[in-house]
Steps between C-alpha positions, in 0.01 A plus 500: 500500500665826406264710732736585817234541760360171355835323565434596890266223552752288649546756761110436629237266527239508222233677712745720647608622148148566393439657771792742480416559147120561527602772785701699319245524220298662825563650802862345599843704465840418460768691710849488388764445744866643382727506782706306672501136571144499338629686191342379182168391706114594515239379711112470421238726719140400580292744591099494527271690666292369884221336286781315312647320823415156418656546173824615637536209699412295226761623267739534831454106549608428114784669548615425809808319419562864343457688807653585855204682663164466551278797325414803706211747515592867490263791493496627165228803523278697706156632422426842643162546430424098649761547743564135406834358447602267201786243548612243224747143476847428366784334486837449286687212363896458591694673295658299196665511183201375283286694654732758321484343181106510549582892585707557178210353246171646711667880559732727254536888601324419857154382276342207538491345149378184332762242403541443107452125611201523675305275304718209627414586878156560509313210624157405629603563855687792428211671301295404852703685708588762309092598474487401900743813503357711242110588509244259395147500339415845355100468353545286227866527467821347732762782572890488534593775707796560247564888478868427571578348211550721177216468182759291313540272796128405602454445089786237536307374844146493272678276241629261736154488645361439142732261392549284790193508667217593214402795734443796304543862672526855447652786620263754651585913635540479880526873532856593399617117446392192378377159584428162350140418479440109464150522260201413646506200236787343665469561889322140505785373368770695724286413777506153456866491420627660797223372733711212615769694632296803641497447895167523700573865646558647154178329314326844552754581216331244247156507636154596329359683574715735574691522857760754485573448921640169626267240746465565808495191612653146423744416166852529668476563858740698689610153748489277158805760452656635819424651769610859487326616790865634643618587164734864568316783312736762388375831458526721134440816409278426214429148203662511205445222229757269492550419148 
């Protein structure tokens, strides 16, 4: 295989590759590490919001032969007018050298960017988790939360989608940006492909009607995952999107 990040497989399990891959097609970031005895080294960041818990254990368990620390919850916002506060999950991987080849394909100029090989990476699973990141059901269409990605990019993504899968999409005006738009004609099909893979917490994502809020109750429980009751919290000024 001549595609690089492709040629990291041996460096993960299957699941844990796909699920690397289908996070940084959403909300997961890579940060570079240049100095010192970790020169020539990156690590992976997971970050999700309170309502997203579950799901950061989830992925945290997948990847724990990846990781040193358990994730913590930090307060990531404060609303004034509710005087509520709003707190939110992560974690990050050790810090390794193909985690920097990952970092040298997914980023140029400090961008996230889509790999020319992508069409060799994307699987089922990773297509799952990549929409568990990134939106869900919009009325009649299925909505990648891709703005990041430049209009070249996201056509590239819409190919792979159409050529692997059979799932035809569009790109549709998100105010400034774009997005891919799977077409109403194929969210049956999207649904069913990724349903497999798509945990119990995040089936609000691919339900209809619409949910756009996770369950309140049951899928993955918080003791099916650990018990963070005496997790630290560690306060911030204010959330940024870690992408």
């Amino acid at each position: 295989m001549g595609n690089p990040v492709g040629r990291l497989r041996k460096s993960f399990t299957d699941e844990q590759f796909d699920l690397i891959i289908g996070t940084l097609l959403g909300d997961g970031r890579l940060e570079q590490r240049s100095k010192g005895i970790r020169a020539y080294t990156a690590r992976l960041r997971i970050h999700h919001g309170d309502a997203q818990r579950a799901y950061v254990f989830w992925k945290h368990k997948i990847l724990q032969t990846l990781v040193a620390t358990p994730p913590r919850r930090i307060q990531c916002g404060y609303d004034v007018v509710r005087k509520k506060r709003h707190y939110s999950w992560y974690f990050h991987t050790k810090s390794t050298q193909a985690f920097r080849i990952l970092c040298d394909e997914f980023y140029a100029g400090g961008r996230k960017r889509i790999p020319d090989g992508i069409a060799e990476l994307l699987t089922p699973r990773a297509l799952a988790i990549w929409a568990m990141d990134d939106e869900g059901h919009a009325g009649p269409y299925f909505n990648f939360n891709s703005h990041c990605f430049t209009v070249t990019e996201q056509e590239r993504l819409c190919a792979v989608l159409r050529e692997r899968f059979s799932i035809d999409t569009s790109l549709h005006r998100d105010r400034s940006c774009w997005k891919i738009a799977v077409r109403s004609q194929s969210v049956p099909r999207l649904t069913k492909l990724i349903a497999p893979y798509v945990i119990s917490s995040m089936s609000y994502k691919i339900a209809i009607p619409v949910s756009t809020f996770p369950p309140q109750a049951g899928g993955v429980t918080e003791s099916s995952v650990a018990n963070t009751s005496k997790s630290p919290i560690k306060q911030v000024a204010r959330y940024s999107q870690y992408r």
